[in-house]
mmCIF entry with sequence, helices, sheets and N, C-alpha, C, O atoms, coordinates in Angstrom:
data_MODEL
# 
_entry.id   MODEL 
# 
_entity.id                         1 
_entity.type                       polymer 
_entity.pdbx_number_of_molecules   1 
# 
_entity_poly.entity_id                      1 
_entity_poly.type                           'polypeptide(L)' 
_entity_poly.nstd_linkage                   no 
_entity_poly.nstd_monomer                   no 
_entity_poly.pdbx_seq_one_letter_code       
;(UNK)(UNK)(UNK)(UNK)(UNK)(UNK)(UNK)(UNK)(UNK)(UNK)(UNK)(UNK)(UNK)(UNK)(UNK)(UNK)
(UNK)(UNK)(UNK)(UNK)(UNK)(UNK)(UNK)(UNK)(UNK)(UNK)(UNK)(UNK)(UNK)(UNK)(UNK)(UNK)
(UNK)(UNK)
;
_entity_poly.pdbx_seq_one_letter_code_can   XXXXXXXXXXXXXXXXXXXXXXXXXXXXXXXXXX 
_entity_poly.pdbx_strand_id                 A 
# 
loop_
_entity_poly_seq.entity_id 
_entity_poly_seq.num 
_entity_poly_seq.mon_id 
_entity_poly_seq.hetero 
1 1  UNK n 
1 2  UNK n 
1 3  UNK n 
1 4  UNK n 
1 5  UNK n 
1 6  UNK n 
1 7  UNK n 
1 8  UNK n 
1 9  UNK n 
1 10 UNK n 
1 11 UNK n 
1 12 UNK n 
1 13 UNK n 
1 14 UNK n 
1 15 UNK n 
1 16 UNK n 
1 17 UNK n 
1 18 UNK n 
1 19 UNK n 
1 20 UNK n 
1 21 UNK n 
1 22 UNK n 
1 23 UNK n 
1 24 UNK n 
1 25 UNK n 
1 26 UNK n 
1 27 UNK n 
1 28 UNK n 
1 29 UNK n 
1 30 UNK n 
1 31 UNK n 
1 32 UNK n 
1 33 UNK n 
1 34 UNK n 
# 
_struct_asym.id          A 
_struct_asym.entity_id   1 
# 
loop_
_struct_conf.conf_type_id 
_struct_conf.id 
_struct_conf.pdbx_PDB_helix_id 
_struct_conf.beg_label_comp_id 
_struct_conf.beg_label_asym_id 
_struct_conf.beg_label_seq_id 
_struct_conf.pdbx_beg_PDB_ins_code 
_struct_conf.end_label_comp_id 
_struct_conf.end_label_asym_id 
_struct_conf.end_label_seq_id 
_struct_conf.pdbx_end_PDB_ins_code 
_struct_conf.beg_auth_comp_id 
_struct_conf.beg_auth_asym_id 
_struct_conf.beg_auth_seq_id 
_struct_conf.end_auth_comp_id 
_struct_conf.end_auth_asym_id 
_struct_conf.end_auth_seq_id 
_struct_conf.pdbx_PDB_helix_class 
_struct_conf.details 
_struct_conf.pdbx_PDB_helix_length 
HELX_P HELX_P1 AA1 UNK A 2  ? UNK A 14 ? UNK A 2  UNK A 14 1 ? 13 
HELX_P HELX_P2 AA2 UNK A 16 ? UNK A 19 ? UNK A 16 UNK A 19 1 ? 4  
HELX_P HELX_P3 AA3 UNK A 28 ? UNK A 31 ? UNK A 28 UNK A 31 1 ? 4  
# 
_struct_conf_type.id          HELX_P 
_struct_conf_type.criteria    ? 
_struct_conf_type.reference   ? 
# 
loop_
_atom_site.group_PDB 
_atom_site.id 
_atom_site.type_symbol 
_atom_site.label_atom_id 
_atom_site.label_alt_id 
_atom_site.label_comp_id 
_atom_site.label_asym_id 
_atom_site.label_entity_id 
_atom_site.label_seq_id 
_atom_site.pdbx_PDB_ins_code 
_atom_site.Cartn_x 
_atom_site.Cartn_y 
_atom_site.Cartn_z 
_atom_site.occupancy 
_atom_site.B_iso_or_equiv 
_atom_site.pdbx_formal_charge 
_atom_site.auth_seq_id 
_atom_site.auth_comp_id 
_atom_site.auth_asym_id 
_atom_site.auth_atom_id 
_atom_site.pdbx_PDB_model_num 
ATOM 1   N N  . UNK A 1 1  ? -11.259 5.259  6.582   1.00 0.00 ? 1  UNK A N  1 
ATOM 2   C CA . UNK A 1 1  ? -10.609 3.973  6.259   1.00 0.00 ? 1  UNK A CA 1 
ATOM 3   C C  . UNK A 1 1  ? -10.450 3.832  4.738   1.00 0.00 ? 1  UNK A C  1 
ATOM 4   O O  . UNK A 1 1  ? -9.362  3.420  4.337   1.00 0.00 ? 1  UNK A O  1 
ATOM 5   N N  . UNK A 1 2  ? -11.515 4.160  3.745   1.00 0.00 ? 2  UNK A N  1 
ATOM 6   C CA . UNK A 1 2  ? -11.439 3.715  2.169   1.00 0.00 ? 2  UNK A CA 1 
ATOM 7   C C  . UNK A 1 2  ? -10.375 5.253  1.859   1.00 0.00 ? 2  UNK A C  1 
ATOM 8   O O  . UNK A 1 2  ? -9.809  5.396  0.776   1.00 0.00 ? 2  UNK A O  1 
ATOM 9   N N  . UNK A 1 3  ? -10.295 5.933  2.603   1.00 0.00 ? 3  UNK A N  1 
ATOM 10  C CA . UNK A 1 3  ? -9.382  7.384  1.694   1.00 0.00 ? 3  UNK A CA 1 
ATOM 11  C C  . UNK A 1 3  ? -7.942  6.819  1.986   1.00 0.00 ? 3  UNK A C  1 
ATOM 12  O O  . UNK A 1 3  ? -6.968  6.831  1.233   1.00 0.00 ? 3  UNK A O  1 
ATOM 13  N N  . UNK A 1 4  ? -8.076  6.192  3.592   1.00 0.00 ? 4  UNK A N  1 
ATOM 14  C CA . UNK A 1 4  ? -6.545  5.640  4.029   1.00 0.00 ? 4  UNK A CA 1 
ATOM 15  C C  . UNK A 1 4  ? -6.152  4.452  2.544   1.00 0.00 ? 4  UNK A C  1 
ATOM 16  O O  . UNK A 1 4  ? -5.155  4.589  1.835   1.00 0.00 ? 4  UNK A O  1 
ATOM 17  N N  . UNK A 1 5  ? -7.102  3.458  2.382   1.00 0.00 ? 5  UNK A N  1 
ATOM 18  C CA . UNK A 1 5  ? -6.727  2.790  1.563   1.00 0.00 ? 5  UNK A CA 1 
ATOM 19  C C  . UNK A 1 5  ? -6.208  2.564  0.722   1.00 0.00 ? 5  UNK A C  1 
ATOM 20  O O  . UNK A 1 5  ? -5.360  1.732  0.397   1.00 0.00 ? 5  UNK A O  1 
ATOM 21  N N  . UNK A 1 6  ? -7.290  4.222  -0.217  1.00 0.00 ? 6  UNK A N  1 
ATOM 22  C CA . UNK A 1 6  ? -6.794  4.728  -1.665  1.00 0.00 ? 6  UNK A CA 1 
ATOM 23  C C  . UNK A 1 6  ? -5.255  5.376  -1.251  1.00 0.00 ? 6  UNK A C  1 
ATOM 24  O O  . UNK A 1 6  ? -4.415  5.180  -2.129  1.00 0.00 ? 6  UNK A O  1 
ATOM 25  N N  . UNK A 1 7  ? -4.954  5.834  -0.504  1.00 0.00 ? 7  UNK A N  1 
ATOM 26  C CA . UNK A 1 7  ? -3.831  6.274  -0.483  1.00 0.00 ? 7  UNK A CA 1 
ATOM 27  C C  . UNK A 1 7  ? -2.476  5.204  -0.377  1.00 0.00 ? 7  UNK A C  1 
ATOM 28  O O  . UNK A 1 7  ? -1.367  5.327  -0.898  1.00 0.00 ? 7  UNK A O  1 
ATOM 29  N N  . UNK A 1 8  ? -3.021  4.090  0.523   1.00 0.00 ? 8  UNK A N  1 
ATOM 30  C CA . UNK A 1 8  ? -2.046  2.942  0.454   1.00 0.00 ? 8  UNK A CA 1 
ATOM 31  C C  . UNK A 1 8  ? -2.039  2.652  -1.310  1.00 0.00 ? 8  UNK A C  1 
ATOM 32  O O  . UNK A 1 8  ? -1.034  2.485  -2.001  1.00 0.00 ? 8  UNK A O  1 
ATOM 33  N N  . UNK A 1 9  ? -3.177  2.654  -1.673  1.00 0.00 ? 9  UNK A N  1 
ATOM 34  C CA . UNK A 1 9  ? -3.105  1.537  -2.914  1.00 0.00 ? 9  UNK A CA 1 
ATOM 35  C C  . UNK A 1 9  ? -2.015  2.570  -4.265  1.00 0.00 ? 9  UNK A C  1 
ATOM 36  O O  . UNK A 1 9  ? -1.489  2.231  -5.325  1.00 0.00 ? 9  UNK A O  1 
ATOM 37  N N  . UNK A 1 10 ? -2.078  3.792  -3.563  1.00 0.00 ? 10 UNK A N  1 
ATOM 38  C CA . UNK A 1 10 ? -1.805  5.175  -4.877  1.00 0.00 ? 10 UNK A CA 1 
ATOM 39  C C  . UNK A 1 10 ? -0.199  4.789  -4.620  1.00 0.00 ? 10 UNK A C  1 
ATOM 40  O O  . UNK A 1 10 ? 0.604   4.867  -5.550  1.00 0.00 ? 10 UNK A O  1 
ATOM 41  N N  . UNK A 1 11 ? 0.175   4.397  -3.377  1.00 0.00 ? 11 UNK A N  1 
ATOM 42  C CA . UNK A 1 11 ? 1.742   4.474  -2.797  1.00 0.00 ? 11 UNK A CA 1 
ATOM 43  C C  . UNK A 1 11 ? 2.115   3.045  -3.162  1.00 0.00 ? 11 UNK A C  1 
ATOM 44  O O  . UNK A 1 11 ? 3.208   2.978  -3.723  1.00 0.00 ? 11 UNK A O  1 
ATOM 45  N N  . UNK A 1 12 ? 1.711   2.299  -3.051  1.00 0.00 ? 12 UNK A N  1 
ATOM 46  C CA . UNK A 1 12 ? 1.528   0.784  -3.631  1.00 0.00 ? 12 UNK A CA 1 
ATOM 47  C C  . UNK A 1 12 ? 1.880   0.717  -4.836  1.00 0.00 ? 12 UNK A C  1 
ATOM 48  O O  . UNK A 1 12 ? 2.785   -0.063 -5.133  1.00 0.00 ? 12 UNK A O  1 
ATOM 49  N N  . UNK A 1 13 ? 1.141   1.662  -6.016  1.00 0.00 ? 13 UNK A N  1 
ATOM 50  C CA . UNK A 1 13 ? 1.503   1.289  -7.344  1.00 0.00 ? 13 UNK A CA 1 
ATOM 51  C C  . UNK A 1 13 ? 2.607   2.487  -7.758  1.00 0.00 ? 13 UNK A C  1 
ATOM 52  O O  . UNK A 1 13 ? 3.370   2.399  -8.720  1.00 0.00 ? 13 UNK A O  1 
ATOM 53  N N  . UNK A 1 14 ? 2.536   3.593  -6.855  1.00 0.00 ? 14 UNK A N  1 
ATOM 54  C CA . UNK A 1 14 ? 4.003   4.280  -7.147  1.00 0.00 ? 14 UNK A CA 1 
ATOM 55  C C  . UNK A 1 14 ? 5.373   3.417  -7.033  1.00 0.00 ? 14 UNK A C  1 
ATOM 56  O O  . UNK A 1 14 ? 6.170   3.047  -7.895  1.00 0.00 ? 14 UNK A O  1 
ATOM 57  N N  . UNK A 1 15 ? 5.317   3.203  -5.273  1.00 0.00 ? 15 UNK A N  1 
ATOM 58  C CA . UNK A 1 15 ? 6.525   2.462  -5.389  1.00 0.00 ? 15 UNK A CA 1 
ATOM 59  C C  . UNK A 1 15 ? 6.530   0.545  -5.262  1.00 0.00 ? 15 UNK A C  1 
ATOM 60  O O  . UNK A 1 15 ? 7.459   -0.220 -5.003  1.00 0.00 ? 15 UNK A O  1 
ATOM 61  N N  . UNK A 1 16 ? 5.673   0.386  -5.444  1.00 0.00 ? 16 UNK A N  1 
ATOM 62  C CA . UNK A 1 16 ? 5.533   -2.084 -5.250  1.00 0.00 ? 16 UNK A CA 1 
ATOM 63  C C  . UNK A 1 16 ? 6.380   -1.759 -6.632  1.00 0.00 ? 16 UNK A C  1 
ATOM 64  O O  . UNK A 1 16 ? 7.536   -2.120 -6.410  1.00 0.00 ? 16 UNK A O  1 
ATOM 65  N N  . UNK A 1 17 ? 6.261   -1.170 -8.097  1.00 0.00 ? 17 UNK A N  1 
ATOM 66  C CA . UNK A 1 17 ? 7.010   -1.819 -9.040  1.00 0.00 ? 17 UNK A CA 1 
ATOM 67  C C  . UNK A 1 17 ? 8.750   -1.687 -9.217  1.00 0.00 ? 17 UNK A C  1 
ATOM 68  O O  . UNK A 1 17 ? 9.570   -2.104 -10.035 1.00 0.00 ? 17 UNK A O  1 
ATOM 69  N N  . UNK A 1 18 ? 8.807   -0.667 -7.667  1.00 0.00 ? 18 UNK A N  1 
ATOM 70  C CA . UNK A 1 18 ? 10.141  -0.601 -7.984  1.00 0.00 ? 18 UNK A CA 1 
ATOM 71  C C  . UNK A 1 18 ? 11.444  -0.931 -6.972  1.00 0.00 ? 18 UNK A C  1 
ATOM 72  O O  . UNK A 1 18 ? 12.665  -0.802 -7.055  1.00 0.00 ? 18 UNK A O  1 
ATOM 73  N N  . UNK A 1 19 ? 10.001  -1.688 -5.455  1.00 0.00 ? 19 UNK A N  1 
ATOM 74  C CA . UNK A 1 19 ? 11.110  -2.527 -5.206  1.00 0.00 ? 19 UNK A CA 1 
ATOM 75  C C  . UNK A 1 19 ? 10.732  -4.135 -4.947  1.00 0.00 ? 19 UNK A C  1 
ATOM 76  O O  . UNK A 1 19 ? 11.217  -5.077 -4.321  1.00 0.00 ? 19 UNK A O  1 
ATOM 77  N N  . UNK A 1 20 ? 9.397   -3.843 -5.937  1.00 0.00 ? 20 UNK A N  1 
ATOM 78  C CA . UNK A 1 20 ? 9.005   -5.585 -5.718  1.00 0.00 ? 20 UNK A CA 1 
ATOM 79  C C  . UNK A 1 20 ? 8.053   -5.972 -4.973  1.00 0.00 ? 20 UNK A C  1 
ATOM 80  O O  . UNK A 1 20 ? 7.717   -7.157 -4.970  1.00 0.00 ? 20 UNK A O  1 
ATOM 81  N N  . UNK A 1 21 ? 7.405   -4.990 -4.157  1.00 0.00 ? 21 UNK A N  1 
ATOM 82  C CA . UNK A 1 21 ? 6.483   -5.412 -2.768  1.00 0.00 ? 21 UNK A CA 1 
ATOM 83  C C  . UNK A 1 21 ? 4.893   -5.548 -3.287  1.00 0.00 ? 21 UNK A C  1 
ATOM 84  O O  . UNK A 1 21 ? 4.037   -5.913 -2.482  1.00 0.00 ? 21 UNK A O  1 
ATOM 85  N N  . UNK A 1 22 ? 4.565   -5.252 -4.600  1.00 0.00 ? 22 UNK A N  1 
ATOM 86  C CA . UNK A 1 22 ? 3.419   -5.339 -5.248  1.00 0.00 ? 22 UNK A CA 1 
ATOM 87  C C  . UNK A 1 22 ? 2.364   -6.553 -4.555  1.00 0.00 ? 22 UNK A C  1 
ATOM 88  O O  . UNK A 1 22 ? 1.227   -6.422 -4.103  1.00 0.00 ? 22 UNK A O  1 
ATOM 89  N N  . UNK A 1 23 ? 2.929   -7.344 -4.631  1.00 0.00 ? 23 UNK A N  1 
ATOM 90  C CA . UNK A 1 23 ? 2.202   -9.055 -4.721  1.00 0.00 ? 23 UNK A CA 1 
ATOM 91  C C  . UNK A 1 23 ? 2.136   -8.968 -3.194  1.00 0.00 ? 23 UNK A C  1 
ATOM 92  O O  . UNK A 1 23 ? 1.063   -9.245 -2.658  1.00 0.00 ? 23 UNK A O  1 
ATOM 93  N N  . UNK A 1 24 ? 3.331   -8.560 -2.342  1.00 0.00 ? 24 UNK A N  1 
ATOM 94  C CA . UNK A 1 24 ? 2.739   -8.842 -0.901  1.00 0.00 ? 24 UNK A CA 1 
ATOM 95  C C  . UNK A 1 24 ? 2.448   -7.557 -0.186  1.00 0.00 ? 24 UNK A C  1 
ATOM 96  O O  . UNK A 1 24 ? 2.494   -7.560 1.044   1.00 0.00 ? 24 UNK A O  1 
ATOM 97  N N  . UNK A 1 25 ? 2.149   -6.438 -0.850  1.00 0.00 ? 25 UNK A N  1 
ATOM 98  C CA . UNK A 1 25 ? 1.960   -5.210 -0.046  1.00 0.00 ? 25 UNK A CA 1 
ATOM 99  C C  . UNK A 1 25 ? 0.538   -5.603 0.449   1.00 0.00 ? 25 UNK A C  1 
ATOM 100 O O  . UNK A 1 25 ? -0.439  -5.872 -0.250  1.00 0.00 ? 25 UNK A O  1 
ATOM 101 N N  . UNK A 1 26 ? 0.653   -5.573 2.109   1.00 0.00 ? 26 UNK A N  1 
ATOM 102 C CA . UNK A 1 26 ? -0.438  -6.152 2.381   1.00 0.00 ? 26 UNK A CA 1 
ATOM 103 C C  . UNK A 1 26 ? -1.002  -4.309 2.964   1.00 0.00 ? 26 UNK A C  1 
ATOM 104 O O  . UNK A 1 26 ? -0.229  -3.623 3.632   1.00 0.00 ? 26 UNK A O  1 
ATOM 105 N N  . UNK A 1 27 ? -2.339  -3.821 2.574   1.00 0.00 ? 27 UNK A N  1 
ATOM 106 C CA . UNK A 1 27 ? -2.834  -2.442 2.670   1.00 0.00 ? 27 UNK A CA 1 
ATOM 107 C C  . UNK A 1 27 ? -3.217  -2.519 4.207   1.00 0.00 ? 27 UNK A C  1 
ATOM 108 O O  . UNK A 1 27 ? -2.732  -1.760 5.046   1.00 0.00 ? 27 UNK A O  1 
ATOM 109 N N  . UNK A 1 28 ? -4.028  -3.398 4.454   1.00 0.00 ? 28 UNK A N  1 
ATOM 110 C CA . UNK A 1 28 ? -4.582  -3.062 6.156   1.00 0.00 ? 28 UNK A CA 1 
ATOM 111 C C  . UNK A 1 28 ? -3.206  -3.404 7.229   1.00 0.00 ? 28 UNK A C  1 
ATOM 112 O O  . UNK A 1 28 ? -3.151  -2.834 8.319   1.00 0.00 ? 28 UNK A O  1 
ATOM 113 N N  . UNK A 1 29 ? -2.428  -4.109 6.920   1.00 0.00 ? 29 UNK A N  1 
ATOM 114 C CA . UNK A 1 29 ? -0.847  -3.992 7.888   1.00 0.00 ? 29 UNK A CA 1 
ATOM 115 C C  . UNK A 1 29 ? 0.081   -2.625 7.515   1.00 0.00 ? 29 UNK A C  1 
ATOM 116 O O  . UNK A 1 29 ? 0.944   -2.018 8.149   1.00 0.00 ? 29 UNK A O  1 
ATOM 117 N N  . UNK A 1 30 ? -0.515  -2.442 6.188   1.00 0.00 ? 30 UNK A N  1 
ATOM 118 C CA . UNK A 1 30 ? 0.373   -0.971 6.578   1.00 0.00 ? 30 UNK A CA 1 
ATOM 119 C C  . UNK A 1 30 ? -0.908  0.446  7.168   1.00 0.00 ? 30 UNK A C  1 
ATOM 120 O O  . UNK A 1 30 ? -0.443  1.531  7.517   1.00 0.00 ? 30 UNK A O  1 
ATOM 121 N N  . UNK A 1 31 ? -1.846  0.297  7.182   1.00 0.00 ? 31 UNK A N  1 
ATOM 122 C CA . UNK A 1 31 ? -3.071  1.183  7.766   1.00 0.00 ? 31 UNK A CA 1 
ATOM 123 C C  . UNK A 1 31 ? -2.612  0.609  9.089   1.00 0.00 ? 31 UNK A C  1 
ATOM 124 O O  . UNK A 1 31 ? -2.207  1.620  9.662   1.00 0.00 ? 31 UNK A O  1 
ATOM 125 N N  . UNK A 1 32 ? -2.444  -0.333 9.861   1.00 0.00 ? 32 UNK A N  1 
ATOM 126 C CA . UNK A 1 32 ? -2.140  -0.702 11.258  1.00 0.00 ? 32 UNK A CA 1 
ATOM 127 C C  . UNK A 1 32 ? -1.004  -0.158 11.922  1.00 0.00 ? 32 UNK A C  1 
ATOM 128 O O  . UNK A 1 32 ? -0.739  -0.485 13.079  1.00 0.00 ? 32 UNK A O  1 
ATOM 129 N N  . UNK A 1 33 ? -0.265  0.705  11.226  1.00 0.00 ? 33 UNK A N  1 
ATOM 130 C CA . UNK A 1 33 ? 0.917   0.568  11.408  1.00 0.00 ? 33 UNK A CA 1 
ATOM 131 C C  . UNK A 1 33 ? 1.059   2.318  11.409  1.00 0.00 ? 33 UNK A C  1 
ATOM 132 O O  . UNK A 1 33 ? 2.054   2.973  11.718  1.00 0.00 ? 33 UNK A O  1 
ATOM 133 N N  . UNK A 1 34 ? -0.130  2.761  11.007  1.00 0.00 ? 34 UNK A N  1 
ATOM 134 C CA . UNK A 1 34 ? 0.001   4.597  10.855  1.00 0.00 ? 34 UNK A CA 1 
ATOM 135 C C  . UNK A 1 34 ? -0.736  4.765  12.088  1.00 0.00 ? 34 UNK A C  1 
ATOM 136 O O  . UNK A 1 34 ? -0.970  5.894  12.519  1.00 0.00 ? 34 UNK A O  1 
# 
């Protein structure tokens, strides 16, 4: 679960600044969703 996380959070700050989803990238709805 914390490696799934780090990996949401690594993909999060690659791409949230470039289409905006930063503030609502919610990490455990996208872990729900793999």
């Amino acid at each position: 679960r914390d490696e799934g996380r780090k990996a949401a959070e690594d993909f999060g700050r690659t791409c949230g600044p470039n289409i905006g989803v930063r503030s609502t990238f919610d990490i455990d709805d996208l872990l729900e969703g793999v």
